[in-house]
C-alpha positions, -999 to 999 in steps of 0.1 A, spaced: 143 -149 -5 143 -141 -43 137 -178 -58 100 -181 -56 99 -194 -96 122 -224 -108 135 -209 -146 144 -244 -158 117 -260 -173 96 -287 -158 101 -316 -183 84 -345 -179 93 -372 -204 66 -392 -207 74 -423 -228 33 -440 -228 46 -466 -255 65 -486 -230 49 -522 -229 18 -508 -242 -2 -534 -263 11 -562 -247 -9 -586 -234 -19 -579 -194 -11 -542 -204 -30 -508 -210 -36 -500 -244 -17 -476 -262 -48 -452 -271 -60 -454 -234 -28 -438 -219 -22 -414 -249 -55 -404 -241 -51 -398 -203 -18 -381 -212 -36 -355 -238 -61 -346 -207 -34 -338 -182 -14 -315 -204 -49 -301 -217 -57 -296 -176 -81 -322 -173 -62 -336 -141 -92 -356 -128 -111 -375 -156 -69 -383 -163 -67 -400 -128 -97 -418 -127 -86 -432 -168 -56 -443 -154 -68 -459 -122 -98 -479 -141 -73 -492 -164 -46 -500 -134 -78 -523 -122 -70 -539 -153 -30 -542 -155 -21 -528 -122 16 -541 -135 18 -518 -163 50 -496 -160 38 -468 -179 5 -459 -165 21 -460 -131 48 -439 -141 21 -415 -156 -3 -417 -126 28 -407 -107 28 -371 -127 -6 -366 -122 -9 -373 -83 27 -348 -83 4 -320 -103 -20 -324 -73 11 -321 -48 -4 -359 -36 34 -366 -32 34 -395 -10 11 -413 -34 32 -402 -64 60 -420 -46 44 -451 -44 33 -451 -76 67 -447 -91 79 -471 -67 54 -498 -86 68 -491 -121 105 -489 -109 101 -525 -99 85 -538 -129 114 -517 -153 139 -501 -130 162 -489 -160 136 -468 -177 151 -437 -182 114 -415 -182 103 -435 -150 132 -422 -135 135 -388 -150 99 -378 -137 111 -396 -105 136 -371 -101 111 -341 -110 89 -357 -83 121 -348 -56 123 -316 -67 93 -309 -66 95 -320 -30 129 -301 -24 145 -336 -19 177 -330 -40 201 -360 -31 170 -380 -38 166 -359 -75 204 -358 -79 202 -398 -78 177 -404 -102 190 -375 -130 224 -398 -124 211 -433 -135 189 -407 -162 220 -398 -176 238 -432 -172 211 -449 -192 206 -417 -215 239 -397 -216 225 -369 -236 189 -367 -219 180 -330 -217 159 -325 -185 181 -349 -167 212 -332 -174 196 -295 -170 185 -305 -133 216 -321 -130 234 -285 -139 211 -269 -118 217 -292 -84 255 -285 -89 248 -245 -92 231 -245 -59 256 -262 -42 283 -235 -68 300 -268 -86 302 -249 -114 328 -274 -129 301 -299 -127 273 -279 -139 295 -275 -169 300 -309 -179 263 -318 -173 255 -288 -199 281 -301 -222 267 -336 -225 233 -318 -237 226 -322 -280 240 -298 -299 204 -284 -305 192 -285 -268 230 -263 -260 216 -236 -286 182 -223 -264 186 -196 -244 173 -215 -211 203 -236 -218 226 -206 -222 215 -187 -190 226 -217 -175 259 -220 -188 267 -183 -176 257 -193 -143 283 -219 -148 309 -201 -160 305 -172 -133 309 -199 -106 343 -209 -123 355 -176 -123 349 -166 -160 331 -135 -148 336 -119 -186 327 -147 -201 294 -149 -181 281 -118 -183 290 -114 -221 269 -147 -223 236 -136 -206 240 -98 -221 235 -118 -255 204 -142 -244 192 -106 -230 199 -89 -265 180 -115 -284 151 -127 -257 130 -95 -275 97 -91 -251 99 -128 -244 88 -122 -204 102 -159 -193 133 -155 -200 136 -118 -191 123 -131 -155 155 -156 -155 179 -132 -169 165 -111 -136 170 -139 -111 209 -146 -124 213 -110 -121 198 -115 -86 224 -141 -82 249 -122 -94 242 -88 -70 236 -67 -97 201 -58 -83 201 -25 -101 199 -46 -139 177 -69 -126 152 -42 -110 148 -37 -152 149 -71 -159 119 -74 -141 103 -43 -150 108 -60 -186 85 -89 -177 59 -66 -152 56 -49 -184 43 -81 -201 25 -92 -172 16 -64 -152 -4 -90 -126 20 -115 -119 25 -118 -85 59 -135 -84 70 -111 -108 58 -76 -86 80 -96 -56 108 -98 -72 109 -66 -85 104 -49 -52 130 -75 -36 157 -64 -61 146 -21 -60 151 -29 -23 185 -44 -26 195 -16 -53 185 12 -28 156 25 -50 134 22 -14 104 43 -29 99 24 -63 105 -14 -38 78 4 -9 52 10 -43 56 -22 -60 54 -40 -26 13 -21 -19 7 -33 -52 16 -71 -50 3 -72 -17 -34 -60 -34 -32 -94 -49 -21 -109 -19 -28 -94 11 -16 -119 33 18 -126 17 45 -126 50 72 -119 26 62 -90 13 47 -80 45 78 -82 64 101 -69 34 75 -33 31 79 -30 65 118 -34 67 119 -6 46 96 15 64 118 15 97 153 14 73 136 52 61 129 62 97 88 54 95 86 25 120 53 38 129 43 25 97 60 -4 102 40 -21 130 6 -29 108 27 -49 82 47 -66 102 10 -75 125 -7 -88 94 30 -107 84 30 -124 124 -9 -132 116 1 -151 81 31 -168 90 29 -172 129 56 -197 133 89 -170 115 108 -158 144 121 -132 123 90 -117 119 83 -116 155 121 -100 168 111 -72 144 75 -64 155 91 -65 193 116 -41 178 97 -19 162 74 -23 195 101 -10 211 114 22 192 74 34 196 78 31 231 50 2 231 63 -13 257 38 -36 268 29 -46 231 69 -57 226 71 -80 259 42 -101 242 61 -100 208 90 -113 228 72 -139 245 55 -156 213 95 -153 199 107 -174 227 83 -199 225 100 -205 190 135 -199 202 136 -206 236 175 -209 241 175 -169 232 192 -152 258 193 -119 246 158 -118 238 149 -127 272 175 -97 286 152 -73 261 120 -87 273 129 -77 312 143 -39 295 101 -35 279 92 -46 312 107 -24 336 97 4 307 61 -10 311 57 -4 351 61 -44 356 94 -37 370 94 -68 394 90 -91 366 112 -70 342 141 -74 374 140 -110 373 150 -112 337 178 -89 340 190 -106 370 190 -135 355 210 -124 324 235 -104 343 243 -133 365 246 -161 336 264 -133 313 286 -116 337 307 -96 307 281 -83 288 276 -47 291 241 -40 277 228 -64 302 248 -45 331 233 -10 317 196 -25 313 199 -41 349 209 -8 364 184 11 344 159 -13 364 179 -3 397 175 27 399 143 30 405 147 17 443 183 14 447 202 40 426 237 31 449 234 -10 437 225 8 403 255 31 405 277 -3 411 266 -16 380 265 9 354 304 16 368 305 -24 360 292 -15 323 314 10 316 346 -7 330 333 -37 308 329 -10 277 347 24 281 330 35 248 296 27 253 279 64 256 243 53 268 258 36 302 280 68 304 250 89 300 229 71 324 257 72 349 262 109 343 222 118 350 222 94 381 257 111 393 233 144 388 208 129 408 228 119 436 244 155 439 276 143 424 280 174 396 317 169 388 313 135 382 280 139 363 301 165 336 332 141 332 308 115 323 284 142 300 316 156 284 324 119 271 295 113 253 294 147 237 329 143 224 320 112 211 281 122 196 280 163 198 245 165 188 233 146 218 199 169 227 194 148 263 231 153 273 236 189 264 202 190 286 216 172 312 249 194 310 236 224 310 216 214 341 250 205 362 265 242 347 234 259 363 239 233 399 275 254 397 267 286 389 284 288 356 254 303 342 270 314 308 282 281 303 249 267 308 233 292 283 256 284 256 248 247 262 212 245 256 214 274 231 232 241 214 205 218 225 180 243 210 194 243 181 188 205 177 153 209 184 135 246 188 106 229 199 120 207 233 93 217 260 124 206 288 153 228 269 128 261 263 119 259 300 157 253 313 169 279 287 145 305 300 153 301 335 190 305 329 180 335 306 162 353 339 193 342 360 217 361 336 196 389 334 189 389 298 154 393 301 139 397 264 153 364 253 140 350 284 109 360 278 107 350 243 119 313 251 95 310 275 66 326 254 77 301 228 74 273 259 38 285 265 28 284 229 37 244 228 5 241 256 10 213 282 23 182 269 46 153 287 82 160 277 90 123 276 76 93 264 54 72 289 50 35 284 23 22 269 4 -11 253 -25 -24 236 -17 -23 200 -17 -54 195 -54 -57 209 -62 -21 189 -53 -34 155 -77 -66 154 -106 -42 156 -123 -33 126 -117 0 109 -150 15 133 -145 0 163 -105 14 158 -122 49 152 -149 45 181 -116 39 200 -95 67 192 -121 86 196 -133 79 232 -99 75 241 -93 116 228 -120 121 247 -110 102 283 -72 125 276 -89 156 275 -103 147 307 -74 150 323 -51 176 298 -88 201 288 -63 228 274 -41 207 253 -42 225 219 -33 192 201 -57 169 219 -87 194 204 -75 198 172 -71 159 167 -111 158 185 -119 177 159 -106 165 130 -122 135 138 -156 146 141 -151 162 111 -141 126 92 -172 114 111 -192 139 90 -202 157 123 -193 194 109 -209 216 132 -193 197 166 -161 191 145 -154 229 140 -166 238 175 -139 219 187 -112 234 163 -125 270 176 -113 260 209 -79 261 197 -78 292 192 -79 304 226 -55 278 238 -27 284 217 -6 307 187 12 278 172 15 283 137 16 248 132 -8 236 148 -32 264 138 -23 259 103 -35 223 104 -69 234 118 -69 253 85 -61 229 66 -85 203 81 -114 230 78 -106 236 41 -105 199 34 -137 196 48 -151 230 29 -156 246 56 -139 279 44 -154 307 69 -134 292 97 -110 278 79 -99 318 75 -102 320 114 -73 301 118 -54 306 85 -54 347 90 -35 352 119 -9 326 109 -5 343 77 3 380 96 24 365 115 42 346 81 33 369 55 64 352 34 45 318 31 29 316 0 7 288 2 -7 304 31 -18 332 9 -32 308 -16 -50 286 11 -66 320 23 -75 336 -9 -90 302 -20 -111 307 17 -123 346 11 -134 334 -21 -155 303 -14 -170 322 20 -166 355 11 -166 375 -23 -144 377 -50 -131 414 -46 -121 403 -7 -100 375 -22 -85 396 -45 -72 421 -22 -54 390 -4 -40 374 -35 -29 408 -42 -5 411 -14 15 385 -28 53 393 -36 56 398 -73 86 370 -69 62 346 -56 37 349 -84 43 317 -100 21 290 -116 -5 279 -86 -9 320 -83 -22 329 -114 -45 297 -119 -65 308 -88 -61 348 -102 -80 332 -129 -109 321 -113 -109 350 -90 -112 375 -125 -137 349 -140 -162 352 -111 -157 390 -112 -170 388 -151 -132 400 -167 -131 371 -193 -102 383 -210 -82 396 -179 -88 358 -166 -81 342 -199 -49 360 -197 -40 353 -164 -51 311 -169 -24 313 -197 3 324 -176 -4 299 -147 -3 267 -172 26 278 -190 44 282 -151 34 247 -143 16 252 -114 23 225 -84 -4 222 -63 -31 197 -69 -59 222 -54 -53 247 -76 -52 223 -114 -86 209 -104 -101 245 -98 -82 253 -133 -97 219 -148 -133 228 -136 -123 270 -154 -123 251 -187 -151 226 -183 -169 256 -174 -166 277 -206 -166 241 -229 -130 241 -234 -129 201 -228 -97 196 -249 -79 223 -232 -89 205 -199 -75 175 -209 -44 189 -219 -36 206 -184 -47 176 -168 -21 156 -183 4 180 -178 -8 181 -139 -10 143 -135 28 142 -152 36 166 -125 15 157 -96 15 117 -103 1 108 -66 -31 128 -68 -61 108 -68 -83 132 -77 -65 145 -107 -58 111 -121 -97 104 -121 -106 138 -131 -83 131 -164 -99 95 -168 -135 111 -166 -125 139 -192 -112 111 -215 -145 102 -215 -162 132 -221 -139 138 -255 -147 99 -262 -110 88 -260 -127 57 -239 -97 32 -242 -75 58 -226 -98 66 -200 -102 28 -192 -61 25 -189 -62 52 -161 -89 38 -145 -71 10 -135 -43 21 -129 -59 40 -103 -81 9 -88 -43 -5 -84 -34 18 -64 -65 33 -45 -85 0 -46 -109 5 -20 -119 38 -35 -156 34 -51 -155 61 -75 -134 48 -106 -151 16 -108 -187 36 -107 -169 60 -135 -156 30 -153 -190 6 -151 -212 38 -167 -186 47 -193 -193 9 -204 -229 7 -197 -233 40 -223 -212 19 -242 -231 -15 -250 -207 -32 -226 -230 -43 -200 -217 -73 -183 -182 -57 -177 -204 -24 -162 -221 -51 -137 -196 -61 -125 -176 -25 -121 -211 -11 -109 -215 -40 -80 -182 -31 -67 -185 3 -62 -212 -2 -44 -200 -29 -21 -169 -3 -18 -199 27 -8 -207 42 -35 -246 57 -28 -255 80 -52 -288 76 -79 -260 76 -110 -248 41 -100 -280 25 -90 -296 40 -121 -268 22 -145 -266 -11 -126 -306 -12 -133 -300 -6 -169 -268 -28 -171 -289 -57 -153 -314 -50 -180 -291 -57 -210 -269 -80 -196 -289 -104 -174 -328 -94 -185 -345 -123 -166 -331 -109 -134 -357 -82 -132 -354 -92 -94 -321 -78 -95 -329 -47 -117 -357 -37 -98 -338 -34 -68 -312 -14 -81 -337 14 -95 -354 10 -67 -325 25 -50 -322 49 -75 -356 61 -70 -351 66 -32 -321 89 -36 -337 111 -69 -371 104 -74 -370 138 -97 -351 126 -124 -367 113 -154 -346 89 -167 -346 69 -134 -386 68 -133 -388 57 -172 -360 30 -165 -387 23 -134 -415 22 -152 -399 0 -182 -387 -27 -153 -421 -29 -138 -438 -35 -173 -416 -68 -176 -428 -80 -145 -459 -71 -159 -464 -50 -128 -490 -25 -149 -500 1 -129 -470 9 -113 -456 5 -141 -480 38 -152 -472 56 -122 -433 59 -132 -438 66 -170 -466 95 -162 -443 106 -133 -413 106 -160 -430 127 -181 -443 153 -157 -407 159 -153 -402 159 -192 -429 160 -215 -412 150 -245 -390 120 -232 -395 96 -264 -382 64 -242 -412 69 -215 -439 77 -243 -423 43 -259 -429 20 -228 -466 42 -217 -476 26 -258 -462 -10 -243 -480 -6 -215 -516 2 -226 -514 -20 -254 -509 -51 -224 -539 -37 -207 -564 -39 -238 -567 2 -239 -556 7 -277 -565 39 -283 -543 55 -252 -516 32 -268 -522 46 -305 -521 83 -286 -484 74 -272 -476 64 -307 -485 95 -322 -468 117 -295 -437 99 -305 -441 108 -340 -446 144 -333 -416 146 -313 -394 130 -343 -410 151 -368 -406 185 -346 -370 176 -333 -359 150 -357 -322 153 -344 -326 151 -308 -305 132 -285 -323 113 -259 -299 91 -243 -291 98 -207 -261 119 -204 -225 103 -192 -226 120 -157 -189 131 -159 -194 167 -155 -213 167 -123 -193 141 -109 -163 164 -115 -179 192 -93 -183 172 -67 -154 144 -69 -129 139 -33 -102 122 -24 -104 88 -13 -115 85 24 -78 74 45 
């Protein structure tokens, strides 16, 4: 639901004077000062104030009626309760006893309770502002809007004018029928609220209200705009893009409030609503696991997992859905009928029998549960389950699946006239039905009206080029006619799809597979590729999917092995061209060419192709060679993505002007592919044209906004041109949206490390390495940030360079940073086995020569520290204007940066 945020405000009313300073009483300045700690969040030392003093006067009104708010702050409700109780009785008119007292209920969703209390509010105090707000409030929910009208017109003049007031009053006035009225109301609290992100949020939720989910998808991008974190905020947001039809701005903000909260069943649910509403219910099932695993007891949650279960023909994993559904809705007869369907799908068919019996027999007129029963019949007694799909369709003439059922099993039993009337039905009904034009086609070949049955799964092709049953049946009736040339070109097309099972066979054990961790999941579907190909050794996709995965696994040699074996098994371009693909991924351009050749000849009109294999011939083969490709392109396909590679191409063949030319032209085209700007980016880095690089990397992340690696290359070059604050704001934007990806918070922690910021850089640093980042550049400037930020945790530091040391020992920063750590532990001579090893690597390193003085002065040898000293001097006075500090790491990070592991 929407209302996770109540947009009245919580008023409390305190009135601490009440009896105070009377005898047998608290004293005034003890509950003022127990009420100035709860509003400044001091919710404990205010309880124990007020409980000491109750010792005291435990019949004093107010400090019961103010203990009451506290213990409601802690959502202690039953003792708030009694503690308003206790003042009631002692002044039972007060109108701020009561007025909290009503808070308290709805706080606690009792509204008769709350609507009680306003009332005797209001009677005491006609004009009281919370009272009559809530009051207004209760009688919208229940759409009194007459009511919530007179309770808004009994507020003070001043309380009518606010716009919290006014949002009100158009709720009002919409529930009387003054729809003008309303919305001319909240368009002018909208026109003055400015950037005021409250009231924007309850302008949203009337708009909500209202149906106009469209206006208040911008309502609440209003207040995200403010508040870019709020969680309730990112809900609704997504809730109302949802509602508005905007699926792929609800499916974005939904990832991103659920990186707050993982576990939110709401959101969970909602993502994957939208996911099988957009035809992805494979996506579906993880959300809607991880939404059954936070809120176990929603039915809702569970019909839609056995659903889903169901569509990806998990058959198994949707009967123990169903099963934990009708523990929570045991009187649900359908479910139990759809339970018995997944069984007899899931080869329990004995079990799956007695539900359907069961539901046939105590729902006689239902026709699903006649289909589903016969279904389950047929498999030992296709006359009974002739008897009963004829009962389904007598029940519902229209109902296509029973009529296509019937029509196959008519088929079966030798019945061919029978099996078309029924076929013909349903394909007047749904004419792009691929399994009946199969099945009809198969009863025109059973007669002999071969052309008949040649036109019909010429249709059926049509539908799908690719059906393994339709190729084969199409080819045979091909031979039968004579027309052998097609026939052998379907069934050449039939061999080139390699041996596969032409329907869906029931499975399980998702459920089981998705509490595994991430590596036990891979170990999984990895043994389990491995136990298939036991059984299907010259399935084309079985290798290709082996070897991808080796190649995730970083097993590169074994990985393209196994994507060589393809290549004897099978032409498909498709399936070829994503053994290309996977091989260029992985850099592995030599054999990526293998496969991305021969698809090429026999598509010489796909231009990426050409790309894909220019880009190979040039990484694994020369520059002239990938030339000669790229020159067979159509001049008409010479666009943007063409000429930033013909760049590169020139530029490694030493033309700098012909490239220079050539780069112009591709960034003016606006190349599209993400490949292609970061080779372009890495052009310019290459000749020093950093601005340049930063302008085409905006323009490519403005075009290409989902490519990880191009956002963090354009972060990374902000830094390198010193814009830091803009690099920061795409930095995390991208650790929203890729947050388990280590890189940008290792970027982000050195850019503030080099930048005196050292605390925030700890932080950044730690993370990326608990997210895997292992290379020296982040152990090296978690040492250094340690060393500023926290510098009696040498323990800490050392570690970190110590780390550092073990994956570059040859740099000399990291053995001076060494060497200065062990000479605060006072660790001497190791201490002098980094600094001398630093300075092998770079004689004139200022910082080493600094700490080697430091050193020997703490060892007594003076005159090797006076030497140090006077090396520094004459490497001042020879290069007075030298810059020592370590350089930001950007550029070599940007050779080497990838994608974000999936």
């Amino acid at each position: 639901m929407f209302n996770r945020i109540l947009a009245v405000g919580y008023i409390f009313g305190l009135s601490v004077s009440l009896l105070a300073g009377q005898d047998g009483q608290v004293s005034r300045s003890v509950l003022q000062k127990a009420a100035d700690d709860f509003q400044a969040g001091k919710v404990s030392e205010s309880e124990q104030a007020l409980r000491a003093a109750l010792k005291q006067a435990p019949r004093d009104a107010a400090a019961l009626g103010l203990l009451g708010v506290v213990l409601d702050a802690q959502n202690r409700y039953e003792e708030a309760e009694g503690a308003y109780k206790q003042a009631l009785a002692i002044n039972p008119r007060s109108p701020a006893l009561l007025n909290n007292l009503g808070n308290h209920y709805m706080a606690m969703d009792k509204t008769e309770q709350a609507r009680a209390a306003f009332l005797k509010v209001v009677a005491a105090d006609p004009h009281h502002a919370n009272a009559n707000l809530q009051l207004a409030e209760l009688a919208i929910s229940a759409k009194q809007g007459t009511a919530a009208l007179k309770y808004l017109e009994q507020l003070s003049s001043e309380d009518r004018t606010s716009p919290e007031v006014a949002i009100q009053h158009a709720r009002a006035l919409k529930l009387t029928g003054q729809a003008k009225a309303a919305s001319d109301l909240l368009a002018g609290v909208q026109k003055n609220a400015g950037n005021e992100p409250n009231l924007a949020f309850s302008i949203g939720m009337v708009l909500v209200e209202w149906e106009k989910y469209a206006e208040a998808e911008q309502a609440f991008s209003r207040v995200l705009d403010a508040d870019p974190t709020n969680f309730d905020v990112l809900y609704n947001l997504a809730l109302a893009a949802q509602h508005a039809g905007h699926l792929e701005r609800a499916v974005q903000v939904y990832q991103v409030a659920l990186r707050q909260r993982p576990a939110d069943a709401d959101c969970l649910f909602n993502l994957a609503t939208i996911y099988v509403q957009t035809g992805h219910s494979d996506e579906a099932v993880v959300p809607l696991m991880q939404a059954h695993k936070a809120a176990p007891e929603r039915a809702d949650i569970l019909l839609a997992l056995a659903q889903t279960s169901q569509d990806l023909y998990f058959y198994a994993d949707a009967v123990t859905a169903i099963d934990e559904y009708l523990k929570l809705k045991p009187e649900d007869d359908v479910a139990r009928r759809e339970r018995g369907f997944c069984l007899i799908r899931s080869t329990s068919l004995d079990k799956g029998l007695e539900d359907l019996r069961w539901y046939a027999e105590k729902h006689p007129k239902d026709a699903r549960g006649m289909y589903e029963l016969a279904i389950a019949e047929t498999v030992r007694e296709p006359e009974k389950a002739l008897e009963t799909l004829n009962r389904a369709v007598s029940l519902d003439p229209k109902f296509s699946a029973a009529r296509y059922a019937r029509g196959v099993l008519y088929y079966q039993m030798g019945k061919t006239d029978q099996s078309i009337a029924d076929l013909e039905v349903v394909l007047k009904k749904t004419p792009d039905d691929l399994r009946s034009l199969d099945a009809l086609g198969q009863d025109y070949m059973r007669m002999g009206k071969l052309p008949e049955a040649a036109e019909t799964f010429a249709r059926a092709l049509k539908l799908d080029p690719k059906d393994p049953k339709v190729l084969n049946n199409y080819g045979r009736v091909l031979f039968r006619l004579n027309r052998t040339a097609e026939a052998e070109k379907v069934m050449a097309d039939f061999r080139v799809l390699g041996p596969q099972e032409t329907r869906p066979r029931p499975y399980g054990g998702l459920f089981d597979f998705l509490n595994l961790s991430p590596e036990q999941q891979f170990a999984k579907y990895l043994d389990n590729i491995k136990k298939t190909m036991v059984t299907n050794p010259d399935d084309p996709a079985l290798r290709m999917q082996l070897g991808k995965a080796l190649l995730h696994q970083g097993k590169t040699e074994e990985g393209v092995t196994a994507l060589r074996s393809v290549l004897k098994l099978t032409l498909n371009p498709d399936i070829l061209t994503a053994c290309g693909k996977a091989l260029f991924e992985f850099e592995q351009y030599g054999p990526a060419r293998e496969f991305l050749e021969p698809v090429l000849a026999a598509n010489p009109n796909n231009a990426n192709l050409r790309l894909d294999l220019a880009t190979a011939d040039f990484h694994s083969g020369s520059a002239d060679e990938a030339l000669k490709v790229l020159d067979t392109t159509p001049v008409d396909q010479r666009k943007g993505d063409y000429f930033l590679l013909l760049a590169e191409i020139l530029d490694a063949m030493r033309k700098p002007e012909e490239a220079a030319a050539a780069f112009n032209r591709g960034f003016d085209a606006a190349p599209t592919r993400p490949d292609l700007y970061l080779e372009a980016a890495l052009f310019l880095f290459k000749h020093n044209q950093n601005q340049r690089a930063l302008h085409i990397l905006e323009q490519a992340t403005r075009t290409i906004p989902d490519s990880p690696v191009l956002q963090l290359m354009l972060a990374m070059t902000y830094g390198m041109v010193q814009q830091y604050e803009d690099g920061v704001k795409v930095l995390t934007k991208i650790e929203a949206r890729w947050p388990e990806w280590s890189l940008p918070y290792e970027i982000q922690g050195i850019s503030l490390e080099t930048r005196t910021r050292s605390q925030q850089a700890v932080e950044l640093l730690q993370t990326a390495v608990s997210l895997g980042a292992r290379d020296a550049n982040v152990y090296y400037y978690l040492a250094s940030a340690i060393s500023h930020a926290r510098p009696d945790d040498v323990d800490a530091a050392k570690q970190a360079i110590n780390k550092a040391l073990q994956l570059n020992p040859q740099d000399p920063y990291i053995q001076s940073l060494a060497g200065r750590i062990a000479y605060r532990q006072k660790a001497y001579p190791e201490a002098l086995e980094h600094l001398n090893a630093a300075l092998r690597l770079w004689p004139e390193m200022i910082e080493a020569h600094e700490t080697l003085a430091g050193v020997y002065r703490a060892t007594g040898e003076r005159e090797k520290s006076a030497e140090a000293l006077k090396e520094i001097v004459r490497i001042k006075q020879e290069n007075p204007t030298a810059d020592q500090s370590p350089p930001f790491p950007a550029r070599d990070l940007l050779f080497t940066v990838q994608s974000p592991t999936p």
